[in-house]
C-alpha positions, 0 to 999 in steps of 0.5 A, a space after each residue: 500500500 503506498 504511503 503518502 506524506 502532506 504538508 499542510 500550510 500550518 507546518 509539520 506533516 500528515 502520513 496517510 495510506 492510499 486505499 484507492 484513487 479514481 478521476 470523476 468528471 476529470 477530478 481527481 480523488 483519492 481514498 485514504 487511511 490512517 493505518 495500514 491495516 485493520 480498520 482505520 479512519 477513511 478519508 476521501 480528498 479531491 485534488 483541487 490543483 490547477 492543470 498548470 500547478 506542479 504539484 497537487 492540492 488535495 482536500 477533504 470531500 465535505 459535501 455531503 451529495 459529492 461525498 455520496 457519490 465518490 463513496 460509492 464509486 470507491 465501493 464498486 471498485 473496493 468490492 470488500 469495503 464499505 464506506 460509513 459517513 
């Protein structure tokens, strides 16, 4: 499982694990954990980076209807999983 480290604007860094990803709508999404196994706490964030930026940006899906639907895009390719809100 790949090991993702971010840096948010307040400093230090932030480790977690990439479930899955997937692009709707040309957004791209990803699925993330705190732990590498067993259960854990999931995450969904979508990149909101420009095209043009170098690197991504990635934030945490709040909206409840895009929440919805990109959880249930990341069960139909996770057959094993389900997502609780």
């Amino acid at each position: 499982m790949e090991k993702i480290v971010f840096t948010p604007d307040d400093g230090g860094s932030v480790e977690f694990y990439v479930l899955e990803q997937t692009t709707i709508a040309g957004r791209n999404y990803i699925l993330v954990t705190d732990t590498e196994e067993g259960d854990g706490e999931a995450l969904i964030l979508k990149d909101t980076a420009s095209p043009t930026d170098s690197e991504s940006v990635y934030e945490i899906v709040t909206e409840d209807e895009e929440l919805s639907a990109v959880a249930e895009m990341f069960e139909k390719i996770l057959d094993d999983v389900e997502l609780e809100s």
